[in-house]
C-alpha positions as CSV (number, residue, x, y, z in Angstrom):
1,X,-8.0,-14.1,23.3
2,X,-9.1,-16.8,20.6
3,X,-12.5,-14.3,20.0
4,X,-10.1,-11.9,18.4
5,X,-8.6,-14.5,16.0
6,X,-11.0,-13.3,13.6
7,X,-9.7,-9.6,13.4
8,X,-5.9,-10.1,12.6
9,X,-4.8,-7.2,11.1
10,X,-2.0,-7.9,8.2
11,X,1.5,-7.5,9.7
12,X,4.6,-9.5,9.4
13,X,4.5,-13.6,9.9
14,X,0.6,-13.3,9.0
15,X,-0.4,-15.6,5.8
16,X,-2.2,-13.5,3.8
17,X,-4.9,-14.7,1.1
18,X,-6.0,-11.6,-1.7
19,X,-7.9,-11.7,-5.2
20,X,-6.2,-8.2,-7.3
21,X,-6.9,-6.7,-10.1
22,X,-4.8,-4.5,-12.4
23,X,-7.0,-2.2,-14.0
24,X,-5.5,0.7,-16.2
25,X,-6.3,4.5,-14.5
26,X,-7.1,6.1,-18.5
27,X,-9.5,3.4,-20.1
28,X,-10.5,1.7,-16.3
29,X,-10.0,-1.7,-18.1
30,X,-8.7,-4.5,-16.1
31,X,-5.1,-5.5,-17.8
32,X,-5.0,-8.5,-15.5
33,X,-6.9,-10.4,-12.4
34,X,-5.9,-13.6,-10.5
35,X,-8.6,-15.9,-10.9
36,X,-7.9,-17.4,-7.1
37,X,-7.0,-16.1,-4.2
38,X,-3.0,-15.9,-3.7
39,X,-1.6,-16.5,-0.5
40,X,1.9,-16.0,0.7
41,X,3.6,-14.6,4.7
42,X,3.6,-11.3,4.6
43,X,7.3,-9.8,5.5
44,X,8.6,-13.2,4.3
45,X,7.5,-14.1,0.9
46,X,7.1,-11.1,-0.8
47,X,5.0,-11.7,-4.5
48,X,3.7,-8.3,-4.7
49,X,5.5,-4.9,-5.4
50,X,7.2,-3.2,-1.9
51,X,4.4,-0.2,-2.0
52,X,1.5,-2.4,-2.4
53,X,2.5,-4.8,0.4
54,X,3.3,-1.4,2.5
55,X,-0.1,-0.5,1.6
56,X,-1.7,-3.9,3.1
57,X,-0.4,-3.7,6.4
58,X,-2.4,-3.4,9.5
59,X,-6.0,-3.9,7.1
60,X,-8.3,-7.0,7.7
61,X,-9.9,-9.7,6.1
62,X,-12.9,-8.5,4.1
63,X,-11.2,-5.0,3.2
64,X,-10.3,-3.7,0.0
65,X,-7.8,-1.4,-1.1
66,X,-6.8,0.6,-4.2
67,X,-2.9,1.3,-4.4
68,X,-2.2,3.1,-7.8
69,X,1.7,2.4,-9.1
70,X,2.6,4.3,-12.1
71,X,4.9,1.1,-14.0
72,X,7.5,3.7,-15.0
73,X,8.4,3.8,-11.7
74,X,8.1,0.3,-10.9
75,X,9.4,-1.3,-14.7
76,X,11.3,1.6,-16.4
77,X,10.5,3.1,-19.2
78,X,9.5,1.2,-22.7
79,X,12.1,0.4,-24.5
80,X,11.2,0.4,-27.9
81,X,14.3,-1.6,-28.8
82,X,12.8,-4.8,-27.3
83,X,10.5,-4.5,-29.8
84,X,11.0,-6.8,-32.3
85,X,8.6,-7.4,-36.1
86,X,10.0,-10.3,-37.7
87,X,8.8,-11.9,-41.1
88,X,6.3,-14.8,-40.1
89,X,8.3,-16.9,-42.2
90,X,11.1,-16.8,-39.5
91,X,8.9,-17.6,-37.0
92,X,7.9,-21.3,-35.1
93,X,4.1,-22.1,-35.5
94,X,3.8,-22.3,-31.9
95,X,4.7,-18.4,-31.7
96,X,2.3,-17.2,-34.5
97,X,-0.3,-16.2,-31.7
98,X,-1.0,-12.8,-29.8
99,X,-0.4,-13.9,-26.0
100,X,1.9,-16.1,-26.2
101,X,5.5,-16.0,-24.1
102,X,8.1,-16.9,-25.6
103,X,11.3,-17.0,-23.6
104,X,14.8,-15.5,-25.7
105,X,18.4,-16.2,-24.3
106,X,20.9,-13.8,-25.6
107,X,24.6,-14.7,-26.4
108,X,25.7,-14.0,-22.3
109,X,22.7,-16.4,-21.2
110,X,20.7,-14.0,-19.7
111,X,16.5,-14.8,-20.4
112,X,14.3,-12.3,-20.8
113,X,10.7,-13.1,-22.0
114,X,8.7,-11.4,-25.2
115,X,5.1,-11.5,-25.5
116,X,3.2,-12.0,-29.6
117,X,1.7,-8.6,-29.5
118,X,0.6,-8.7,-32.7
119,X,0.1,-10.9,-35.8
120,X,-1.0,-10.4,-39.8
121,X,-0.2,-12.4,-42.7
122,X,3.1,-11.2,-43.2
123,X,5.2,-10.3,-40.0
124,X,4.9,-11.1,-36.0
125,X,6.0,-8.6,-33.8
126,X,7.6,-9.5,-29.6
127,X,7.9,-7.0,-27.1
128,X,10.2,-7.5,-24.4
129,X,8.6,-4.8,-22.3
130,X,6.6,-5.7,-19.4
131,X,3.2,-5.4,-20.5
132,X,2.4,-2.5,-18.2
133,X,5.0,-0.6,-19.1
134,X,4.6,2.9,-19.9
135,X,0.9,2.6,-17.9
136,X,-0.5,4.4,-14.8
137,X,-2.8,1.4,-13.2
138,X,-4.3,1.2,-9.7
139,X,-3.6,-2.6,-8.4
140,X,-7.1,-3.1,-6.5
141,X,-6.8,-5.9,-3.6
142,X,-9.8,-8.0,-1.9
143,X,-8.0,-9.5,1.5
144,X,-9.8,-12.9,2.0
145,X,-8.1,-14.4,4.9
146,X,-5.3,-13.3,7.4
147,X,-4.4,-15.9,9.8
148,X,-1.0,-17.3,11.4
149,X,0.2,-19.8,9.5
150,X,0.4,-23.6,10.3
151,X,4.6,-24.6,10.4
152,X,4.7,-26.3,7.5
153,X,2.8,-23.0,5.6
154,X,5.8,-20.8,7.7
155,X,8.2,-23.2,5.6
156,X,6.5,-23.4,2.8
157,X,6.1,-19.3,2.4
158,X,2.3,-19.4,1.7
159,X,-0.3,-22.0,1.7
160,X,-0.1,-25.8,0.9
161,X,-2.1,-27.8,-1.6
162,X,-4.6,-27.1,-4.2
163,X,-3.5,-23.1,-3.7
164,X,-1.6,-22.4,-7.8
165,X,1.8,-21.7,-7.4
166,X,3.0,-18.2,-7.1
167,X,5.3,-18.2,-9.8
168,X,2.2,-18.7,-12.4
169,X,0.9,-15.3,-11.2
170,X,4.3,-13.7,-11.4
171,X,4.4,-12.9,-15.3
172,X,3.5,-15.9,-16.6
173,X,1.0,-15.5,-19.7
174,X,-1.9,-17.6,-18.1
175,X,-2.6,-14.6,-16.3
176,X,-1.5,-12.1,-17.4
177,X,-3.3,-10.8,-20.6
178,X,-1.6,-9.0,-23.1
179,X,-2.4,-5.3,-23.6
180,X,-3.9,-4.7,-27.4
């Protein structure tokens, strides 16, 4: 059996490792791409959106697959009220640059992070809107490796070591550039 090792298909307990790309369906630009592969245990640790993990099952390492999402489904709508211009006076140094996240509390303690979506010499303007909001976007996904996981992965949720951390592909601005 161990000359089939190479051929697991995706399915639940599997660690899976993938590169993916966001790229915008109108302008066919990519809006974001990890610049490692990501690994997590599929059916366990789920890092990617329910219909692009459904969309993964059963394929093999060495395939690659194009799941379009269109983010009004998956984010909501925009909401142009989390859109917010503020004189540039009123705003830290730090947060005078397009890209940067900057994470607000309001009064109840909920967060919610803004991205610097644009800058001139008077005003900065945040938007609270995920940054693919409002977009149709196919996520395209390379599977590098499927394999079972060692125990301490299995505890872990995803590979050990010099692998970056999930949560810095999850939204963080590192990654994910902001739309112009």
């Amino acid at each position: 059996m161990s000359d089939m090792k190479m051929e697991d298909p995706v399915a639940d307990g599997k660690l899976v490792e993938l590169m993916y790309k966001v790229i915008d369906s109108k302008t066919k630009s990519v809006l974001t791409e990890v610049e490692y592969p990501i690994g997590y245990i599929h059916g366990l640790t789920e890092i990617l959106a329910p219909q692009v993990t459904a969309e993964i099952e059963g394929k093999l390492p060495g395939d690659t697959i194009d799941v379009p999402i269109d983010c009004n489904t998956l984010f909501g709508p925009r909401d142009e009220n989390l859109v917010i211009t503020d004189h540039i006076d009123n705003v830290p140094e730090e947060y005078r640059e397009v890209g940067t996240s900057i994470l607000m509390e309001n009064d109840s303690g909920k967060t919610k992070t803004f991205l610097v979506t644009r800058v001139d010499e008077k005003t900065v303007t945040i938007d609270g809107n995920n940054p693919l909001c409002g977009r149709e976007v196919v996520f395209k996904l390379d599977i590098v490796t499927v394999r079972d996981p060692t125990d301490e992965e299995a505890e872990h949720g995803g590979p050990l070591g010099d692998e970056p951390d999930i949560s810095e592909i999850v939204g963080k601005d590192q990654v994910v550039k902001p739309i112009s």
